[in-house]
C-alpha positions in Angstrom: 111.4 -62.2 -112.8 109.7 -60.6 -109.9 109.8 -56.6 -109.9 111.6 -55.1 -107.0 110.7 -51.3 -106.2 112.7 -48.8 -105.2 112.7 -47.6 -101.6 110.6 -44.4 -101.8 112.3 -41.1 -101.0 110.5 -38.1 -100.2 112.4 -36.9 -103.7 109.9 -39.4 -105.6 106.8 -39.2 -103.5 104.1 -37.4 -105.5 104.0 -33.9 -104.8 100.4 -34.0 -103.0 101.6 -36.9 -101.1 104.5 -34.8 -99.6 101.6 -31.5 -98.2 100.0 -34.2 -96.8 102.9 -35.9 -95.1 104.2 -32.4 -94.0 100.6 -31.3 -92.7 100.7 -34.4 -90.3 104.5 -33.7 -89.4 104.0 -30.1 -88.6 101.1 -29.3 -86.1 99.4 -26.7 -86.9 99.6 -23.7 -83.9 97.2 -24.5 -81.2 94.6 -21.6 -80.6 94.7 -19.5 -77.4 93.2 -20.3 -74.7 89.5 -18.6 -74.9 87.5 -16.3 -72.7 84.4 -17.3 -71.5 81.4 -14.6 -71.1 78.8 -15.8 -69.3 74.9 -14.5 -68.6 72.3 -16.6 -67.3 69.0 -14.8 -69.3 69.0 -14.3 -73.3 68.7 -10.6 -72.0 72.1 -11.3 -70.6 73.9 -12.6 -73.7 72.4 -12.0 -76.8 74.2 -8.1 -77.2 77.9 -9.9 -76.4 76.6 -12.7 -78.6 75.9 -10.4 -81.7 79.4 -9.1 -81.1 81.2 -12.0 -81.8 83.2 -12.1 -85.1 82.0 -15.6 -86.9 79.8 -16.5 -84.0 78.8 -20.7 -84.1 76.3 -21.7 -81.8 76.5 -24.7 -80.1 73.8 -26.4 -77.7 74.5 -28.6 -74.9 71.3 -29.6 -72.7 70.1 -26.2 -72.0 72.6 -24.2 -72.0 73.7 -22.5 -75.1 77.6 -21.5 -76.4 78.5 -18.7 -79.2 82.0 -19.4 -79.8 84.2 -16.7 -81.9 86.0 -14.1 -81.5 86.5 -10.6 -80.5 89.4 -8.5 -82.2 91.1 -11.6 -83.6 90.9 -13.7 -80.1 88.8 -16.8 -79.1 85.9 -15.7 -76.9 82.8 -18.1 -75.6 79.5 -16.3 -74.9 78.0 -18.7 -72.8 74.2 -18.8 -71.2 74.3 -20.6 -68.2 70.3 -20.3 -67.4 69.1 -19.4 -64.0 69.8 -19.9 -60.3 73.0 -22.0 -58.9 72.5 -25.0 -60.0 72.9 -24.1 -63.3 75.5 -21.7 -62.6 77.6 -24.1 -61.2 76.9 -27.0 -63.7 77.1 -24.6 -67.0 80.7 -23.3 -65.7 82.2 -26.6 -65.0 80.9 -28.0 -68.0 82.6 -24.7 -70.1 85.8 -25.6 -68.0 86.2 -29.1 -69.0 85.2 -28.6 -72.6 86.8 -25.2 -73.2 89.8 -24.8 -70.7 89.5 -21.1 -71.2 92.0 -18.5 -69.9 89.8 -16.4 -67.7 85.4 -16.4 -66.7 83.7 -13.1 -66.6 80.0 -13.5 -65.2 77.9 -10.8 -65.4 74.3 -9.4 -65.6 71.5 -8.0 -63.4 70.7 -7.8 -60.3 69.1 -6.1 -57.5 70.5 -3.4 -55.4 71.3 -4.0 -51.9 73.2 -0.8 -51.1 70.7 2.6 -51.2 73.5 4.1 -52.3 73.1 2.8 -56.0 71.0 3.2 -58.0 69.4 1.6 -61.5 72.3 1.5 -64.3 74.8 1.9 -61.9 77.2 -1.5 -62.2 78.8 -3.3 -59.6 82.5 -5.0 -60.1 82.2 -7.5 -57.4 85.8 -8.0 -55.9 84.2 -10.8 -54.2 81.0 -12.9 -54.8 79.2 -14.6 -51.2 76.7 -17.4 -51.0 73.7 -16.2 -49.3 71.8 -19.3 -49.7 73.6 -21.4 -47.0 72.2 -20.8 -43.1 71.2 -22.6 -39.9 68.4 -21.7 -38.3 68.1 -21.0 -34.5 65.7 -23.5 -32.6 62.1 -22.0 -32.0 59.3 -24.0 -30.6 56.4 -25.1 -32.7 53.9 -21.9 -32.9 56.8 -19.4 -32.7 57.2 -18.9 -36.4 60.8 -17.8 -38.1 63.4 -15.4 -38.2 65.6 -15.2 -40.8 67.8 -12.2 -39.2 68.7 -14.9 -36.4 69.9 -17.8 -38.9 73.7 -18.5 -38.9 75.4 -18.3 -41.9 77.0 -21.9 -43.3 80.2 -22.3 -45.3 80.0 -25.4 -47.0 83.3 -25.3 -48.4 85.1 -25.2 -45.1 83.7 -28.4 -43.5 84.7 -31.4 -44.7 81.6 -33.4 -42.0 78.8 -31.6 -40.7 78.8 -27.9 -41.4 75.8 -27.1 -39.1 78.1 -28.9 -36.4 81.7 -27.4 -37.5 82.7 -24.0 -35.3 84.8 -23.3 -38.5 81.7 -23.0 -41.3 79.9 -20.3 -39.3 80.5 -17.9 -41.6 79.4 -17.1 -45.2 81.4 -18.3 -47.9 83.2 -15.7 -50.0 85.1 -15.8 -53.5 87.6 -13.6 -54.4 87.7 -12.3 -57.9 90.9 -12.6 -59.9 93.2 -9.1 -59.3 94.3 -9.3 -62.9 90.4 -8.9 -64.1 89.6 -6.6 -61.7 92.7 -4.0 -62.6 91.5 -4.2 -66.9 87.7 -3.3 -65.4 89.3 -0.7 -63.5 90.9 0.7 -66.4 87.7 0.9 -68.5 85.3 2.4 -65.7 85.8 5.7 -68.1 84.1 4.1 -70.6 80.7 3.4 -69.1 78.2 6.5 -68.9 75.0 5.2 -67.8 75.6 5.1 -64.3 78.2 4.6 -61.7 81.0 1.9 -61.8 82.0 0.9 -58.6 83.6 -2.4 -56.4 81.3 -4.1 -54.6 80.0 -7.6 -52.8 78.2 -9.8 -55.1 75.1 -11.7 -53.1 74.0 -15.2 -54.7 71.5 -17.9 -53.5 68.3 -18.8 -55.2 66.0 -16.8 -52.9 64.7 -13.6 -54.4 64.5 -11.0 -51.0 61.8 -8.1 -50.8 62.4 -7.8 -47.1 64.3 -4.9 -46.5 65.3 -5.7 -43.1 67.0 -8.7 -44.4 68.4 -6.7 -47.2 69.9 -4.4 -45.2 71.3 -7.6 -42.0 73.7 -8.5 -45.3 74.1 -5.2 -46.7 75.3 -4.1 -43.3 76.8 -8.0 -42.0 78.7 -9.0 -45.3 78.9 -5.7 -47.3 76.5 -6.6 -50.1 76.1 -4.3 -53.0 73.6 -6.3 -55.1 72.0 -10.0 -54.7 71.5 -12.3 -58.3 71.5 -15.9 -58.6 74.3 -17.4 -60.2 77.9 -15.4 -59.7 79.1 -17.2 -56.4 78.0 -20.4 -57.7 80.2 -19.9 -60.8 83.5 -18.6 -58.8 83.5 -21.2 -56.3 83.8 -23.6 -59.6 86.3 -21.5 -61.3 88.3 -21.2 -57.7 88.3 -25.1 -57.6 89.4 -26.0 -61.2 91.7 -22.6 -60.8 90.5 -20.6 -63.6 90.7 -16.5 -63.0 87.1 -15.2 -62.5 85.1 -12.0 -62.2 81.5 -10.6 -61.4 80.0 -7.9 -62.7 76.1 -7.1 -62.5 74.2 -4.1 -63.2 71.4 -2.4 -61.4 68.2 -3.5 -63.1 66.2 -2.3 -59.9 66.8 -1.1 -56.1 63.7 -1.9 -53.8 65.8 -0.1 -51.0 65.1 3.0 -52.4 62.3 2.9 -55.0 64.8 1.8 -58.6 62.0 0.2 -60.6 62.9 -2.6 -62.8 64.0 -1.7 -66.1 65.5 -5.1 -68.5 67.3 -2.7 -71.1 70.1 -2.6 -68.2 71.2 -5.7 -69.2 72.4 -4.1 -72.7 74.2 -1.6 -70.7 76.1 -4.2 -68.8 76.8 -6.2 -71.9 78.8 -2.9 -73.7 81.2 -2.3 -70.2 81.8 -6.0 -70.2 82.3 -5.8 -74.0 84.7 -2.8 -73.3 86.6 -4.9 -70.3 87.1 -8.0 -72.4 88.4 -6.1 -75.6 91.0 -4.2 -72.8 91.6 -7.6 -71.2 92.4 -9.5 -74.5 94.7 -5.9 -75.9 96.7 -6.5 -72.2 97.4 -10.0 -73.3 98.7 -9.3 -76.8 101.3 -6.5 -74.7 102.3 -9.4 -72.3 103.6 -11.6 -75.4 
């Protein structure tokens, strides 16, 4: 006589079996999207790092991710390293892994406006590429002039930008409005210096000529020059994730600041302040 089974019913399923089943049935909820916080030195990172609530570390080529959370919400520190190349390639690569909600990029830089001075931060409203010119024409023998060189965009020209009336002019990235109005609300909070908006300079040239300083100072309305923040919002503007700039002052050759690294701590506790105020606005919005 062959034995014919019952069809099972979720009734005679063994208990364990029916958690299991339900676990698979029943997604569990998906996490909110994260903030990233980048810095490009271990200067830059490791304060925000070490405030990280059960921080992981992950390493992916060279750059470096702490992922946890601050006040009960998903935040990345990331270290991008230096310069725009690996600005650009650490943010796309925290974009397509990550998706996160919103970028903050911050850390030093010099100051371009005499105006400010060491400690005193800079919100950039909007980041520029400084790295991207044409040079005028000069016989052999007549050396070079860097005030005379025509600024490229290279994101306006889809052939020749040094050819294209259209890319003569520097290319500029607007920071998100929603970032900028939660580090508006905290400037309070930061006592080391000034807070103010500014124009964040990138390229990878480091400029002690105060002539040319003051030609983008003046020109573009530069507040400070690093090497990685432009690089990083023109990324986030093309994959559409809301980004902000801030650096701090960690010198001023325009009017004597003398480089001091423990400004990069400083920087870290605003930013630490803005992301806590940013993530408190989200839970208000729910």
């Amino acid at each position: 006589m062959l034995y014919q089974q019952a069809p099972m019913t979720k009734q005679s399923l063994p208990a364990f079996l029916v958690l299991i089943f339900a676990a698979v049935a029943v997604p569990a909820a998906a996490q909110p999207a994260p903030v990233v916080l980048q810095g490009a030195m271990g200067i830059e990172v490791q304060q925000l790092a070490s405030r990280l609530e059960n921080p992981k570390e992950e390493n992916i080529g060279g750059w470096v991710f702490w992922r946890g959370s601050i006040d009960g919400y998903p935040v990345i520190v990331e270290k991008t390293q230096k310069g725009v190349t690996n600005s650009a390639a650490a943010t796309a690569l925290a974009i397509e892994k990550f998706r996160p909600l919103a970028i903050v990029n911050q850390g030093t830089a010099g100051g371009h406006d005499p105006a400010l001075h060491v400690y005193d931060i800079v919100i950039g409203t909007s980041s520029i590429s400084t790295g991207a010119f044409r040079s005028q024409y000069r016989e052999a023998g007549r050396g070079s002039n860097p005030l005379d060189w025509r600024p490229l965009d290279l994101t306006a020209a889809d052939g020749s930008a040094g050819n294209d009336p259209n890319a003569r002019r520097i290319a500029r990235f607007q920071a998100d409005e929603r970032l900028l109005a939660v580090a508006r609300r905290v400037k309070s909070t930061y006592t080391r210096g000034k807070v103010v908006e500014g124009v964040i300079a990138t390229s990878d040239v480091w400029n002690d000529e105060i002539d040319l300083i003051a030609r983008f100072h003046n020109e573009y309305g530069t507040s400070a020059e690093e090497m990685e923040t432009a690089s990083a919002a023109q990324v986030a503007k093309q994959l559409n994730v809301p980004f902000l700039g801030i650096r701090v002052l960690s010198d001023n050759i325009t009017n004597g600041g003398g480089y001091d690294p423990k400004t990069a701590d400083a920087c870290e506790e605003y930013v630490y302040q803005v992301v806590k105020a940013y993530i408190s606005g989200l839970r208000a919005a729910r």
